[in-house]
Wavefront OBJ file of the C-alpha trace (Angstrom):
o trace
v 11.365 41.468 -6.603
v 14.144 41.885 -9.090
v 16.950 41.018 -6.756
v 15.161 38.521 -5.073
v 14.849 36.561 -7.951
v 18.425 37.225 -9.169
v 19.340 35.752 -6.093
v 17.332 32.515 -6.534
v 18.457 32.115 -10.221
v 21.840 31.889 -8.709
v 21.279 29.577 -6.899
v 19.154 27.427 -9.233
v 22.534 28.065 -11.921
v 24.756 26.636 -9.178
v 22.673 23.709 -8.449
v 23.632 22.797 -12.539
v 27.277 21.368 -11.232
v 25.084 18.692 -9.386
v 24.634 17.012 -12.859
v 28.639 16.356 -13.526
v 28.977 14.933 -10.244
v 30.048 11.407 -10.425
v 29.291 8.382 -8.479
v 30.437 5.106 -7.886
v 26.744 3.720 -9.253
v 26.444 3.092 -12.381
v 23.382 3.011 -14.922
v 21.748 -0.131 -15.129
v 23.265 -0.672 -18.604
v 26.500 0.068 -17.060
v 26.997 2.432 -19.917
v 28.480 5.242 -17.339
v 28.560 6.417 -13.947
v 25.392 7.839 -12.445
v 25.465 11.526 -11.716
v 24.206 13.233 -8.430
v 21.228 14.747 -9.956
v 19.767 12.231 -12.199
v 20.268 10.290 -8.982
v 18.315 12.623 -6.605
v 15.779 12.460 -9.233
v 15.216 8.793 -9.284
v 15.129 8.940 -5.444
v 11.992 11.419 -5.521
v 10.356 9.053 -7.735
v 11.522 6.032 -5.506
v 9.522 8.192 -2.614
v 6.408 8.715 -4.676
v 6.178 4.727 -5.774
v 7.171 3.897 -1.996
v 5.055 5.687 -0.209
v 2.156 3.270 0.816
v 4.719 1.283 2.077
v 6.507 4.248 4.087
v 4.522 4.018 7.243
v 2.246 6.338 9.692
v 3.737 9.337 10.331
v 5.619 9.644 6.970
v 4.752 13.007 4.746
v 5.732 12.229 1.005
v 5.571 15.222 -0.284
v 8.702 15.947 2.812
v 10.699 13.361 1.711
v 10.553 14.434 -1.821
v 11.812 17.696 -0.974
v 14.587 16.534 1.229
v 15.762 13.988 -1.646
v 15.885 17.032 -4.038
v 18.152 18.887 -1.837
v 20.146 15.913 -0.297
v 23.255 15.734 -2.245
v 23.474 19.033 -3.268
v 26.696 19.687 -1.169
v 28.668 17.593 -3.285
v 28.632 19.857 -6.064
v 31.441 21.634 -3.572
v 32.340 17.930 -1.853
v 31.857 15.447 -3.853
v 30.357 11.935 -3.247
v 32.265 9.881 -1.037
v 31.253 5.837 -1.649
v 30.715 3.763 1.167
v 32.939 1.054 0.851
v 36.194 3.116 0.555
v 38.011 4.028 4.002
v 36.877 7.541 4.752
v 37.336 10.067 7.429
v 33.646 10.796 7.895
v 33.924 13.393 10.613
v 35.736 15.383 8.204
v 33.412 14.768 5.110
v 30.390 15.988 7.570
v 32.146 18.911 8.400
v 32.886 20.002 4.643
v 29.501 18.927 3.830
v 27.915 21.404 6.663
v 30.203 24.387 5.391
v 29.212 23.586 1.786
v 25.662 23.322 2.673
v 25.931 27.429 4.278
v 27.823 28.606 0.881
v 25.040 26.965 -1.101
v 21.867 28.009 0.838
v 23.436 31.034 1.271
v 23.490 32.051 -2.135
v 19.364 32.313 -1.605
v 16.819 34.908 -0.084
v 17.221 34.630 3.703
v 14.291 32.744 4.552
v 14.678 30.348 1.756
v 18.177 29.952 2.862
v 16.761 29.286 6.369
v 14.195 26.275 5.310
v 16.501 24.900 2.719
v 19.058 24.555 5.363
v 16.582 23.270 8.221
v 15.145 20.056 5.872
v 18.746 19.194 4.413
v 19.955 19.218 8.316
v 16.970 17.285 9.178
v 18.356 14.195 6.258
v 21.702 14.513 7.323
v 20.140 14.315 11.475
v 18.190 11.104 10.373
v 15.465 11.690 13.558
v 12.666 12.382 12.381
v 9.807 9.621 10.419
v 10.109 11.330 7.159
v 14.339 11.620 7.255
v 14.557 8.181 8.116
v 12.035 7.562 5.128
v 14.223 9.477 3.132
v 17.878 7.271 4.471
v 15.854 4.300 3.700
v 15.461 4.986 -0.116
v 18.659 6.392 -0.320
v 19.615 3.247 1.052
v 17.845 1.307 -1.422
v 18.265 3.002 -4.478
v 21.785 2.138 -4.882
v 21.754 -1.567 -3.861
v 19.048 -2.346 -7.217
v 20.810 -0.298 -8.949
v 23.143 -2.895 -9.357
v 21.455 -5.988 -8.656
v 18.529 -5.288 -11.367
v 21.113 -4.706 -13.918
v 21.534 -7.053 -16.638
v 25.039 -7.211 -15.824
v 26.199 -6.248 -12.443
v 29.994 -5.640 -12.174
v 31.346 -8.049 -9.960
v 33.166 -5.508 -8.002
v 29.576 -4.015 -7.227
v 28.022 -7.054 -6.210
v 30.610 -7.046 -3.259
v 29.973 -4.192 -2.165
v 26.225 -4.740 -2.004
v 26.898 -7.853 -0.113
v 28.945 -6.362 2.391
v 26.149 -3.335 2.867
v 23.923 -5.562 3.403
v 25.877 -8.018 5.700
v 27.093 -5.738 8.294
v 26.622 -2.274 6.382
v 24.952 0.664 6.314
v 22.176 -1.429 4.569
v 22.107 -4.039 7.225
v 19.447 -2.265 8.864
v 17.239 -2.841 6.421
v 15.851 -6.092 7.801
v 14.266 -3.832 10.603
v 13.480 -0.665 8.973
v 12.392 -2.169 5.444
v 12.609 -5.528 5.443
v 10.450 -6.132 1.812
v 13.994 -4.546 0.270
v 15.801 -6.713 2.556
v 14.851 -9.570 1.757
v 14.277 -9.150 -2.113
v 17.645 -7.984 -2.216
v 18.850 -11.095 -0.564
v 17.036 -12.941 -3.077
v 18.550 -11.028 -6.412
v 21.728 -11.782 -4.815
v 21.413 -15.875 -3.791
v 19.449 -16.301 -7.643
v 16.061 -17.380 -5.615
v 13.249 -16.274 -6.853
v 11.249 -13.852 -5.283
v 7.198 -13.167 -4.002
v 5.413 -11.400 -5.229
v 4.794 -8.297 -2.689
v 4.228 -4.385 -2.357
v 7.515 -4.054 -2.760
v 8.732 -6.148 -6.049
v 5.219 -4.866 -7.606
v 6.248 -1.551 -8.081
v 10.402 -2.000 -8.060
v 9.915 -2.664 -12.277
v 8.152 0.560 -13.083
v 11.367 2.035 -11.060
v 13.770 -0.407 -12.624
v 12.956 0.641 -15.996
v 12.797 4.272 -15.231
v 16.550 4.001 -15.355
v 16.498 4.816 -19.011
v 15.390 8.281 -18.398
v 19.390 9.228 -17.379
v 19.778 8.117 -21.243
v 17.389 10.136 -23.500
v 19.259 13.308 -24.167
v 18.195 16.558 -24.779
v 19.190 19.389 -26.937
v 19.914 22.016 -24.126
v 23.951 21.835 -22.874
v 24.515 21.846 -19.011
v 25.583 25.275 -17.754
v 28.685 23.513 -16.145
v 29.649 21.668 -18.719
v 29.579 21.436 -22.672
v 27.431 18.351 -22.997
v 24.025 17.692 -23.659
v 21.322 17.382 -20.773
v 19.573 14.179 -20.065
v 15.874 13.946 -19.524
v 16.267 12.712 -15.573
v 18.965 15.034 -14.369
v 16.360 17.787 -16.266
v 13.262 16.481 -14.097
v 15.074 16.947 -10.655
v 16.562 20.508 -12.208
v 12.932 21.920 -13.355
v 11.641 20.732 -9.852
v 14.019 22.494 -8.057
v 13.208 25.659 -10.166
v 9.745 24.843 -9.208
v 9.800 25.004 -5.545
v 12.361 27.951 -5.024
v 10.473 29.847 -7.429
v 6.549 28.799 -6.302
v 5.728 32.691 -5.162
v 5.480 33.526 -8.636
v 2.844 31.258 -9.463
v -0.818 32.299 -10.113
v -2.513 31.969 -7.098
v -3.811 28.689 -5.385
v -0.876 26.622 -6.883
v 0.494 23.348 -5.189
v 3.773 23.171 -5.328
v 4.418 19.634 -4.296
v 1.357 18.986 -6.783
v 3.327 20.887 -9.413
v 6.781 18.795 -7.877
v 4.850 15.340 -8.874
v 3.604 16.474 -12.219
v 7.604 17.669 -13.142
v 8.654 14.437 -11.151
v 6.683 12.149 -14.200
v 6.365 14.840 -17.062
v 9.308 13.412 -18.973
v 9.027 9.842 -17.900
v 7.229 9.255 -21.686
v 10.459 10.009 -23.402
v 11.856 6.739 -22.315
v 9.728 5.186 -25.401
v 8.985 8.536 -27.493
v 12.131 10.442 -27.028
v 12.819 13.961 -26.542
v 11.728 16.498 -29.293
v 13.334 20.060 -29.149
v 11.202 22.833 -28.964
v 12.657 24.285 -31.531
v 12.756 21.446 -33.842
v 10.544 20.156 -36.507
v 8.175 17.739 -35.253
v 4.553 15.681 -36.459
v 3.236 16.731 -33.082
v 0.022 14.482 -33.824
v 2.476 11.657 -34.084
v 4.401 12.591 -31.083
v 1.442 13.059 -28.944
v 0.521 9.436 -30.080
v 3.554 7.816 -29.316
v 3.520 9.610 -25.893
v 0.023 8.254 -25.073
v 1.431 5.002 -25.869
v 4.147 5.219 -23.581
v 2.870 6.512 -20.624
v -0.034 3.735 -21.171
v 3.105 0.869 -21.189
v 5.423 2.956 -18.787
v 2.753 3.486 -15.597
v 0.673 -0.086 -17.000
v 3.923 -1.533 -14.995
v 2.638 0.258 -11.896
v -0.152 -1.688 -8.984
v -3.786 -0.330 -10.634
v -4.071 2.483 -7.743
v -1.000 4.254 -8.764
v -0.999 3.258 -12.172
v -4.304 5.350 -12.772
v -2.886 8.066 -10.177
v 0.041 8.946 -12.349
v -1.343 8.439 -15.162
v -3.938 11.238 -14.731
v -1.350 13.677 -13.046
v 0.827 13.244 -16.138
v -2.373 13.918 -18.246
v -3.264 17.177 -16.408
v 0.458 18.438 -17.029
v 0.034 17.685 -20.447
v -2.986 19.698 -21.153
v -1.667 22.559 -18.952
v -5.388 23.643 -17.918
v -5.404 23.610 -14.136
v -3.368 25.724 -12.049
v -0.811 23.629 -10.859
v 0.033 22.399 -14.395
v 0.013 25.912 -15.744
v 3.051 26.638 -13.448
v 4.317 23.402 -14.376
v 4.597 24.063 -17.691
v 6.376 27.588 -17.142
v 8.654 26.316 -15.516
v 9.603 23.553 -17.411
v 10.068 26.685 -20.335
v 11.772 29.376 -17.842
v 15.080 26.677 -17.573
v 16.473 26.153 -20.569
v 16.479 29.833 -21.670
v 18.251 30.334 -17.918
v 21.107 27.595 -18.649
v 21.421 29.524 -22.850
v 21.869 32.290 -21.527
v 24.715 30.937 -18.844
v 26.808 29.135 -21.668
v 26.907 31.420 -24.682
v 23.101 30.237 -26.666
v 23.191 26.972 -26.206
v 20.307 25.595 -28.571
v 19.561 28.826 -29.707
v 22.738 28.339 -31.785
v 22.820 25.095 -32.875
v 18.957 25.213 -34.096
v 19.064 29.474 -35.128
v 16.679 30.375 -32.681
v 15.354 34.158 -32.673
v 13.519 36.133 -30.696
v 10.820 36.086 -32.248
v 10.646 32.618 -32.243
v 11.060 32.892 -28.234
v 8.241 35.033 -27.956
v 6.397 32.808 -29.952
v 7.082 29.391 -28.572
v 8.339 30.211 -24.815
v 6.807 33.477 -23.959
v 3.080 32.030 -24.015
v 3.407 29.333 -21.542
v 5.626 31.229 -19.168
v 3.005 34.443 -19.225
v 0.098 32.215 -18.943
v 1.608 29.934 -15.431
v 4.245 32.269 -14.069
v 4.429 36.224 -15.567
v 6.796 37.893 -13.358
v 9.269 35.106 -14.392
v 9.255 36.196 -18.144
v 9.221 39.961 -16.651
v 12.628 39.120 -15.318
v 13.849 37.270 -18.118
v 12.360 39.083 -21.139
v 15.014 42.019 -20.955
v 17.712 39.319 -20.907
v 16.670 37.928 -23.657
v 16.236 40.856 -25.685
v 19.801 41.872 -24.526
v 21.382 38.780 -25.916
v 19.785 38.492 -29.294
v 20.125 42.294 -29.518
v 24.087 41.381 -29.156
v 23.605 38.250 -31.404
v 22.055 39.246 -34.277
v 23.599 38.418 -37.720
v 24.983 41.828 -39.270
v 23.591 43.295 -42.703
v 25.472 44.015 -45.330
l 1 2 3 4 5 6 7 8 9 10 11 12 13 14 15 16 17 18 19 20 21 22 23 24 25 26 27 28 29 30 31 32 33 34 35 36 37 38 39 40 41 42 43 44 45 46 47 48 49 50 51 52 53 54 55 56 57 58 59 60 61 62 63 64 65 66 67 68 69 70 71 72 73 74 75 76 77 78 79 80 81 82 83 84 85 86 87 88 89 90 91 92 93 94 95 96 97 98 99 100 101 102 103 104 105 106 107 108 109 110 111 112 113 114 115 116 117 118 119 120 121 122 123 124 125 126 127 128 129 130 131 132 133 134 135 136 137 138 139 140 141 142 143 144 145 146 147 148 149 150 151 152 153 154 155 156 157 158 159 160 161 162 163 164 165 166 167 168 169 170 171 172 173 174 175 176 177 178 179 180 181 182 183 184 185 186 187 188 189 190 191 192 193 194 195 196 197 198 199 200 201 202 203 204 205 206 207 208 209 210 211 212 213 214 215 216 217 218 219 220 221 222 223 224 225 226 227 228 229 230 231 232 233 234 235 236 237 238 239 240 241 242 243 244 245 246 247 248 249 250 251 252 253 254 255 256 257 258 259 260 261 262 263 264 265 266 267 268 269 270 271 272 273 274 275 276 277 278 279 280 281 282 283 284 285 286 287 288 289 290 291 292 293 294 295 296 297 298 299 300 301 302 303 304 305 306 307 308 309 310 311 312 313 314 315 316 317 318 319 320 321 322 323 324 325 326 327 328 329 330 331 332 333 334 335 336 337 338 339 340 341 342 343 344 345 346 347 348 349 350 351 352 353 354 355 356 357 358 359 360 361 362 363 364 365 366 367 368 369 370 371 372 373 374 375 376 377 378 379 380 381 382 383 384 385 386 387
């Protein structure tokens, strides 16, 4: 089991680069450039508020696993935007050899399914890939048009997708984006519909990419952000499901890490380590999630709302699991770039064991078997000297 699991924490540490990858997107503040993963994270949420409007034949849970792995080649690649002149023959090839070094780095069979549904995107043939193009699709084009203040240079290029690009098809294959996007972009105003009912809860989840954390990206020195965190601790989730108690649902267990965070956008992140009221916090979290999902149609609004509940009291299987792995990643990524938060808040050991070591035991042992010797390596190496 030992190597097996070294092998998939490789390949979960690699997946880390996704976060510095730039696009041509921006946030809908236009503060920065979107990154890769915060973006593959908003499309898995796009997929769960879309999907009673995805059509027969569609499997959500599918499409939220292809949009997790989608763009994962560009952390060798990078992203190529549409509206520059591009040799995409060439881009597909690079993105099919950096989709074997990737995959690779994983247990053979994982390597073989991971491989199989990011092929099946990339093919765009089946009802759930197509699904999946659609959204990608979409995401981007209200991305800019919801903004306050959409660049003018981005409002082109939405025009043009949508007037004889990739978008166009749109009017055939979703034509509630299509034509709301038309109307962001003449200044009509738009009906009400499936569609525009649930685009606000998504428009607003934007702010996610903006609530930092205090764990530092293993690729780079600066602080993670809540959204690029959900997609990571989802991805840990599904390579590393065996380990779970038995019975759990991983693409259960993929929702509740999908929304788990999604409070922070009105209660903020607090560190683990950190001194917090947590009667206050759990308050203001309450609060949020009763504003954030309120913005949802009443079906969904209650359906999140109780998922995010059950991860929050960490009593059923599934959210057990959840939980452990939503402790197992930071200690991965401290480990990877020299403490991390360990340093900057004097974590210990024993503090570990007391505040990490419970939840990962209780939803996922062999996990803290693995990284319990680790640990005690490191702090063994770290500890202050007496005198």
């Amino acid at each position: 089991m030992t190597e097996r699991l070294s092998a998939q924490i490789a390949f979960l540490k690699r997946a880390d680069a996704l976060k510095t990858v730039e696009r041509a997107n921006t946030l809908l503040d236009q503060s920065r450039p979107e990154n890769s993963a915060e973006h593959s994270w908003h499309l898995a949420l796009w997929a769960l508020v879309m999907a009673p409007l995805a059509g027969p034949g569609v499997q959500i849970d599918r499409v939220i696993r292809m949009l997790l792995l989608h763009d994962l080649v560009e952390i060798i690649v990078g992203d190529h935007p549409i509206h520059l002149s591009t040799d995409w023959t060439a881009v597909a090839e690079a993105e099919q050899s950096a989709a074997r070094d990737l995959f690779g780095l994983l247990p053979d069979d994982q390597a073989k399914d991971f491989m199989a549904l990011w092929q099946e995107f990339e093919a765009d043939e089946t009802a759930d890939a197509r699904f999946a193009k659609i959204l990608d699709r979409c995401q981007p084009l209200f991305q800019v048009l919801c903004s306050p203040q959409p660049r003018a240079d981005h409002i082109d290029v939405v025009r043009g997708n949508l007037n004889g690009g990739r978008a166009a098809y749109l009017a055939e294959t979703f034509p509630l984006a299509h034509q709301h996007a038309h109307a962001l972009l003449s200044g009509s105003q738009p009906e009400a519909n499936p569609f525009t009912t649930r685009l606000p809860f998504l428009t607003e989840a934007d702010q996610l990419k903006s609530v930092m954390r205090a764990s530092r990206l293993i690729a780079s020195d600066r602080f993670e952000n809540s959204a690029e965190h959900s997609w990571h601790i989802m991805l840990y989730a599904w390579v590393l499901g065996e380990y779970g108690d038995a019975g759990v649902q991983i693409d259960r267990v993929l929702q509740m890490l999908l929304l788990h965070d999604i409070v922070e956008i009105d209660a903020g992140d607090h560190p683990i380590h950190g001194q917090v009221d947590h009667a206050a916090q759990e308050a203001k979290e309450q609060a949020a999630a009763q504003r954030l999902f309120g913005l949802l149609p009443k079906d969904q609004r209650a359906g999140f709302t109780a998922l995010w509940q059950e991860f929050e009291d960490a009593q059923s299987t599934d959210a057990r699991f959840a939980k452990a792995v939503d402790r197992f990643q930071t200690p991965i990524a401290n480990l990877a770039n020299g403490g991390g938060s360990w340093v900057d808040y004097d974590v210990t050991y024993a503090q570990l064991e007391a505040r990490v070591r419970p939840a990962i035991t209780t939803g996922a042992l062999p996990l803290w078997d693995w990284l319990d010797p680790q640990l005690r390596s490191y702090f063994a190496a770290h500890a202050p000297e007496t005198a």
